[in-house]
C-alpha positions as CSV (number, residue, x, y, z in Angstrom):
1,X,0.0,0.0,0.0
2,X,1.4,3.0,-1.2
3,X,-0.4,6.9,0.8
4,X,-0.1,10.0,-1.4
5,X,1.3,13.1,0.4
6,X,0.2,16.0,-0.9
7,X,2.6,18.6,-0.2
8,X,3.8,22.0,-1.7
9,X,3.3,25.9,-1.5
10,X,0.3,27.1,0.0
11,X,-2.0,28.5,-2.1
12,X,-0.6,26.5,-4.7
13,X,-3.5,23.8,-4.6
14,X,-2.8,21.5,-2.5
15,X,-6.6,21.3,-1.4
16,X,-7.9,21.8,-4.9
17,X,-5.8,18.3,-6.3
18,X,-7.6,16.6,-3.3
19,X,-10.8,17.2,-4.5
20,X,-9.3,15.9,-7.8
21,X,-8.5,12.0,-6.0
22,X,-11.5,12.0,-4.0
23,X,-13.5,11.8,-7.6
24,X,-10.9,8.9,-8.7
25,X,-11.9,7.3,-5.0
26,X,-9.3,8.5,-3.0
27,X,-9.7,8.7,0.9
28,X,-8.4,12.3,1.9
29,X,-7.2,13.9,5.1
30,X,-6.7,17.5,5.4
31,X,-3.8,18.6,6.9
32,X,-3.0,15.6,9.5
33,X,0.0,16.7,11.7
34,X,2.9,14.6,10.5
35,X,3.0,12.7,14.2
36,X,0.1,11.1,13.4
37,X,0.6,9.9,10.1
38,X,2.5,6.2,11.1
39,X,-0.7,5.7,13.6
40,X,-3.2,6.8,10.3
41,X,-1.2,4.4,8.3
42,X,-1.6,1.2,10.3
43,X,-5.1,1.8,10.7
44,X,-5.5,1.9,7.2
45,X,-3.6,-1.3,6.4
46,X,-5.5,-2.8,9.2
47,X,-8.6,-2.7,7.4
48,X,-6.8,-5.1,4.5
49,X,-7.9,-3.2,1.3
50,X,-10.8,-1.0,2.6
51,X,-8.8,1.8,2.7
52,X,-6.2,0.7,-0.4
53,X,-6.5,4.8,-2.1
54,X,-5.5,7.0,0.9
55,X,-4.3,10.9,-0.1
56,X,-2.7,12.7,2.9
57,X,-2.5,16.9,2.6
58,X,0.4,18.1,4.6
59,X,1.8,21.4,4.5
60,X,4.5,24.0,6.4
61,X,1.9,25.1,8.8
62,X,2.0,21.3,9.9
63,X,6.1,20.8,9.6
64,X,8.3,21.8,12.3
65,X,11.6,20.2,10.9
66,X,11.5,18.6,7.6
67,X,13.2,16.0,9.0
68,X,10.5,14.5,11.2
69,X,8.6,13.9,8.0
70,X,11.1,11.9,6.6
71,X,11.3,10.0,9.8
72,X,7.8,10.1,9.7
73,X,8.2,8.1,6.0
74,X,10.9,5.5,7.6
75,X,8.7,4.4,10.2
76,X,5.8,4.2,7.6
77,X,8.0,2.0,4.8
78,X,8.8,0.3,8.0
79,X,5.2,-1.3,8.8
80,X,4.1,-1.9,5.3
81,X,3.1,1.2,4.2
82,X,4.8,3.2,1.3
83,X,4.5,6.6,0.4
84,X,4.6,8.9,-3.0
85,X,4.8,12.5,-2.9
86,X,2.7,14.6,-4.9
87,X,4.2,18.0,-4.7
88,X,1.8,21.3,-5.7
89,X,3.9,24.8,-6.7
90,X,3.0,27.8,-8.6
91,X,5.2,30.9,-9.5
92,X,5.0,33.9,-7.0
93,X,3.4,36.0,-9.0
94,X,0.3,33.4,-9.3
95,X,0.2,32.8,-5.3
96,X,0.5,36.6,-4.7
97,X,-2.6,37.0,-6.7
98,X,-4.5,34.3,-4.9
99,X,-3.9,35.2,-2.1
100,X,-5.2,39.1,-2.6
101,X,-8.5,37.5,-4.4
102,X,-9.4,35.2,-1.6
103,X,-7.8,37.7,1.2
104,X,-6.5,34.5,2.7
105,X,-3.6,35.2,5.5
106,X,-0.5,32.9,4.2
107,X,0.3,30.8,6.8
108,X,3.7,32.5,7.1
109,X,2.7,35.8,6.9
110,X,4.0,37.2,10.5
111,X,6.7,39.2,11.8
112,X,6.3,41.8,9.3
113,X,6.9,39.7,6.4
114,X,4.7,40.4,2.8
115,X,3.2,38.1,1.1
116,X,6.2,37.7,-1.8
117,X,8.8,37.2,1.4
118,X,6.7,34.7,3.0
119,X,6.5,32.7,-0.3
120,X,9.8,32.4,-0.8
121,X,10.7,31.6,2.6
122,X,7.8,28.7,2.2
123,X,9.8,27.5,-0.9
124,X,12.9,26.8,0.9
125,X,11.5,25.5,3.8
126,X,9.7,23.0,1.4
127,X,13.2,22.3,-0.9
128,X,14.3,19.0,0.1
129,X,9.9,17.7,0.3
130,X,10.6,19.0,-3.7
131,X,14.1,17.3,-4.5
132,X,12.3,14.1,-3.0
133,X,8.7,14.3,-4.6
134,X,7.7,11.9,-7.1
135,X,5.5,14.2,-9.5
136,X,5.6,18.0,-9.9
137,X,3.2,19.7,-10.5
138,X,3.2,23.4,-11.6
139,X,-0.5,24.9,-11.1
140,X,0.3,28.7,-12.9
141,X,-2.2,28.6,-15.5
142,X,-3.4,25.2,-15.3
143,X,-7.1,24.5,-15.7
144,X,-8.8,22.3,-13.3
145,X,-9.5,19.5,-16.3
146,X,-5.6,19.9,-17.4
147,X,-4.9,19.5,-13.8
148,X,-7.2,16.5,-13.7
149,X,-5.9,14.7,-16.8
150,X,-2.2,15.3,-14.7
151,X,-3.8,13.1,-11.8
152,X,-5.7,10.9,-14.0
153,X,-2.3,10.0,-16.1
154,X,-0.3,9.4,-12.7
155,X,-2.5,7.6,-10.3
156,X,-4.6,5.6,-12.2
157,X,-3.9,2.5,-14.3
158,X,-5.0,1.1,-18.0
159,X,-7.9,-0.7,-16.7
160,X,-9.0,2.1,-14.7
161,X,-9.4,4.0,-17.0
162,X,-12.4,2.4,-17.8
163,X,-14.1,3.2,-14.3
164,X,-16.3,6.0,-16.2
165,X,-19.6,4.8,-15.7
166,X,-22.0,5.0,-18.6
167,X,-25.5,5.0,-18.2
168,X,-27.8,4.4,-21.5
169,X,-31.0,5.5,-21.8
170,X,-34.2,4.2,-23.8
171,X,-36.9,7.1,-23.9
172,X,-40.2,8.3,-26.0
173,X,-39.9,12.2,-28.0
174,X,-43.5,12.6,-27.2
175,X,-42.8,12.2,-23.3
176,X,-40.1,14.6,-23.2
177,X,-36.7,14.9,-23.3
178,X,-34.3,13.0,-20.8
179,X,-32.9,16.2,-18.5
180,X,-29.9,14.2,-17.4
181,X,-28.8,13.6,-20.8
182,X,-25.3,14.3,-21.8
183,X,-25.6,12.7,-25.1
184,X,-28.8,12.1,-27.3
185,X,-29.4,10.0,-30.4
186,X,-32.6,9.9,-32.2
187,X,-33.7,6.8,-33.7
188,X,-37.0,7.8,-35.4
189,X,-35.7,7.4,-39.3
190,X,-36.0,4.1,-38.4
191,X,-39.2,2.1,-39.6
192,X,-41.5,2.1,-36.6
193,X,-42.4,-1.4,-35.3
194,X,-45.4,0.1,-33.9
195,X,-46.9,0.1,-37.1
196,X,-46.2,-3.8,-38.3
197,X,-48.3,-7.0,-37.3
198,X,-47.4,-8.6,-34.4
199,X,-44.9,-6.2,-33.0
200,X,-47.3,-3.5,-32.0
201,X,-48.2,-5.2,-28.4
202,X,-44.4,-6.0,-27.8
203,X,-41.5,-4.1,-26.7
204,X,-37.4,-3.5,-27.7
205,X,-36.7,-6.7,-25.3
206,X,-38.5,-8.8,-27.3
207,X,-36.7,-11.1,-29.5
208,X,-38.9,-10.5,-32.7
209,X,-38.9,-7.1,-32.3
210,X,-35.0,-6.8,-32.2
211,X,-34.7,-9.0,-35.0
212,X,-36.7,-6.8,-36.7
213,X,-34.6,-3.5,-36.1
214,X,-31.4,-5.2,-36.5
215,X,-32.8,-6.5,-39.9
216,X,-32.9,-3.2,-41.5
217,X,-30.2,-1.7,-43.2
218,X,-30.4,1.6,-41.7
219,X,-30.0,0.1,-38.2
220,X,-27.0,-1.8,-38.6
221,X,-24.9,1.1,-40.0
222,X,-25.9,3.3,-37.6
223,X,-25.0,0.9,-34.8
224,X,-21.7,0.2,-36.2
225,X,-21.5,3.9,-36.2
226,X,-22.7,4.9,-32.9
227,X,-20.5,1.7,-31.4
228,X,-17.4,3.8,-33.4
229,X,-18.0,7.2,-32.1
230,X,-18.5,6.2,-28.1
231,X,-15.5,4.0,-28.5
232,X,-13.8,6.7,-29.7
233,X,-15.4,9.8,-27.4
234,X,-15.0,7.4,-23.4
235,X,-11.2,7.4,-23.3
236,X,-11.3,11.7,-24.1
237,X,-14.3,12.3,-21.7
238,X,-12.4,10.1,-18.9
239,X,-9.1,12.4,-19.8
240,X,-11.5,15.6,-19.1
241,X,-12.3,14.2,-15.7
242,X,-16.0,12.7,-16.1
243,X,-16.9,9.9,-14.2
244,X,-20.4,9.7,-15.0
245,X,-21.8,9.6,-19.2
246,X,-25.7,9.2,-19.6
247,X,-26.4,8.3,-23.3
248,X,-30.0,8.3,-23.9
249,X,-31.7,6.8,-27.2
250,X,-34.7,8.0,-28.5
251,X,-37.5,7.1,-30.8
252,X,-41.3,8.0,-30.7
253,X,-43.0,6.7,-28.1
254,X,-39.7,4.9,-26.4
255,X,-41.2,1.6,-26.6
256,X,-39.7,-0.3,-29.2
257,X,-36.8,0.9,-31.5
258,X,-34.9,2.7,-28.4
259,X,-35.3,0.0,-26.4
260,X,-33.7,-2.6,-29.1
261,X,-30.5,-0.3,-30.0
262,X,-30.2,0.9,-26.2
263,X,-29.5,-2.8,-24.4
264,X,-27.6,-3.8,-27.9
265,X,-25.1,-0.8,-27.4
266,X,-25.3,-1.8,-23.4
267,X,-24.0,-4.9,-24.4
268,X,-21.4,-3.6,-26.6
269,X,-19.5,-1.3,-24.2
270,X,-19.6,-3.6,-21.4
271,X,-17.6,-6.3,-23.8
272,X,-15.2,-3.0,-24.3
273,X,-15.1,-3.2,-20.1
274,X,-17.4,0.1,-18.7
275,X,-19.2,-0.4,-16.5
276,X,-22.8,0.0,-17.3
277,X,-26.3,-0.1,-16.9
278,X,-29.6,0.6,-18.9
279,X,-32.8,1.8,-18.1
280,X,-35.7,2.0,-20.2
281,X,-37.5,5.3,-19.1
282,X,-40.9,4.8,-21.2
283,X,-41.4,1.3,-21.8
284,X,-43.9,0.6,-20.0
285,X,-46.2,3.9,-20.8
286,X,-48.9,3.6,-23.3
287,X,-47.7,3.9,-27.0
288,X,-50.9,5.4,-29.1
């Protein structure tokens, strides 16, 4: 088991790339006093996996001697429990103007020193936590998703990159649109099996109505299509930091075409290895 430190220059974002590995599942502490972190450590390995993602946020408000947090790390290494640091700067211009937007007191700001004298007094305090850190990261004009896709690439593996969860969809036009929809597809130039004998009374879930929108022309190809593009889009919207994707299929009354081409594309991606689930919204509602 291996505990991310956060650690770097205040107002840097430190608390901000927290936020970031709590969404990737990451348990987060604030702050912890650096005495405390051996204790924190075996409790975690004492629940045997529970607590596998564990992010500690340390910083020079909570660091006496640099040296007792690399004790701190020995006496971790020495139960079990590894550590990698994930260090947080920015220039000084970029903290200055932080700090005078959020009129946040830096943490080293006493004894008459301004805010430009504290920050570099902070920097080589924090020197040898830097020479020892296993990923940089420079915040001055970095966007939360670039700093997310940073994370992403760092602390999560190939298979997780597949933990976006995609939720698909089935819905009717004339019962409105799905509000939670990040991505709709509109089935309607498809030949309406509401219309043919024997299919009217029956749904998307039913073999003979699935054999009949899979035996059209027009249905295959855009299948094979829509498989294309989602296969393509899920690794870029996982980059931008989404964990979540609702694709929602529509035809008319949401009954029978959406239905067929929303469980078939269900199918699909979870042979690809999302996880995924499908609902159908209107089935059930009267088709007239």
């Amino acid at each position: 088991m291996d505990i991310v430190i956060i650690s770097g220059l205040s107002g840097a974002g430190k608390s901000r790339a927290a936020k970031v590995l709590e969404d990737m599942d990451f348990y987060c502490v604030d702050n912890m006093p650096v005495s405390m972190m051996p204790k924190f450590a075996e409790l975690c390995l004492a629940t045997h996996g529970r607590y596998e993602r564990v992010a500690l946020v340390t910083d020079v408000r909570a660091l006496e001697d640099i040296g007792d947090l690399f004790k701190t790390f020995e006496e971790m290494q020495e139960i079990g429990c590894g550590h990698k640091i994930l260090f947080i700067e920015a220039d000084v211009d970029t903290i200055v103007r932080r700090y005078k937007e959020t009129r946040h007191r830096h943490p080293l700001d006493t004894a008459g020193l301004s805010i430009e004298q504290a920050i570099k007094k902070e920097m080589e305090m924090l020197a040898p936590v830097r020479a020892r850190a296993d990923e940089i990261i420079d915040t001055t004009g970095l966007t939360l998703n670039k700093l997310q896709r940073r994370l992403f690439k760092k602390f999560m593996d190939e298979q997780e990159h597949k933990a976006l969860s995609v939720n698909i969809k089935s819905f009717g036009f004339k019962h409105g649109l799905p509000i939670e929809a990040d991505l709709i597809f509109d089935v309607r130039f498809m030949p309406n099996p509401f219309y043919i004998d024997g299919l009217k009374d029956l749904n998307g879930l039913d073999d003979l109505v699935k054999d009949y929108v899979f035996s059209l022309q027009q249905s295959n190809e855009f299948f094979s299509r829509l498989c294309d593009m989602l296969e393509f889009l899920l690794p870029y919207y996982i980059e931008e930091g989404k964990r979540y994707l609702v694709v929602c299929i529509g035809c008319t009354g949401g009954k029978h075409r959406s239905p067929a081409i929303a469980h078939a594309l269900s199918e699909y991606l979870s042979e690809l290895g999302y996880p995924v689930d499908c609902i159908d919204r209107d089935i059930e509602k009267e088709n007239v």
